[in-house]
C-alpha positions, 0 to 999 in steps of 0.5 A: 901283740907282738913286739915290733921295737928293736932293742935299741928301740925299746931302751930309748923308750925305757929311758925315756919314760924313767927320765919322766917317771922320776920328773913326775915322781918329783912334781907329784910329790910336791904337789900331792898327786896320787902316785900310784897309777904312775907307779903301777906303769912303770913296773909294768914297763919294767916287766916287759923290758925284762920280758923283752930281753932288757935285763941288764938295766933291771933287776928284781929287789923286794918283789919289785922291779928296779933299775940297776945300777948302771940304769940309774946312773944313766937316767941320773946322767940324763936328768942331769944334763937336762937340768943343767941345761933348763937352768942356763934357758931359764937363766937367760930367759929371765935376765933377758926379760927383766932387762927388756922392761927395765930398758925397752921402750915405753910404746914396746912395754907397753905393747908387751903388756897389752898383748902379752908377747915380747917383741922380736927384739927381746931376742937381743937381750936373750943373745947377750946373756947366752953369749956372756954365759957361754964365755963365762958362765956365772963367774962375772955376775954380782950383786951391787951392795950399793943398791 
């Protein structure tokens, strides 16, 4: 089979898929998934990355095939970037439903429950926390000792 991706190509799909491996690796070790057959996968890529012309991203350490320095920084940079973001989603997420059920409408929790969806207005909630942390980050939340 002949390759038909350009380097460009190919780099996206080698970044792409060691983003993943390392979330996967993650998860699978919390959860104690056979990681072997990801393992495998991953240096087959990586030999044909290098069979590919890609080797300033690899190199060869212990008879395996590794991403170099320059690589890992960049996947790290990815992950981290991606991380960050997840965290202000979630963030956001989670404070925007909290607040819809402490302050919605009987008939709307209600609703919510039953079906399971948050109604379209649950968005105004989203939109005052996305706004808050975009102007503020985390530096005006507090916990109330009074509580």
């Amino acid at each position: 089979m002949k390759n038909e991706f350009t380097d460009a190509e190919l780099r996206e799909i080698l970044l792409s898929a060691e983003a993943g491996f390392r979330m996967r690796e993650a998860v699978g070790e919390v959860t104690g998934a056979d990681m072997g057959p990801a393992r495998a996968a991953r240096q087959a890529l990586f030999g044909a990355a290098l069979r590919a012309g890609i080797d300033d991203w690899l190199e060869e350490k212990e008879g395996k095939t590794v991403p170099s320095e320059a690589f890992d920084d960049l996947v790290e940079s990815v992950l981290g970037a991606y991380d960050d973001d997840t965290f202000w989603i979630e963030l956001e997420g989670r404070l925007g439903e909290r607040d819809f059920f402490l302050y919605g409408s009987d008939e709307e929790i209600d609703t919510a429950e039953k079906t399971g969806k948050l109604p379209e207005r649950v968005e105004w909630y989203y939109r005052k926390y996305r706004h808050e942390f975009d102007r503020h980050g985390t530096d005006r939340l507090e916990i109330d000792e009074d509580l």
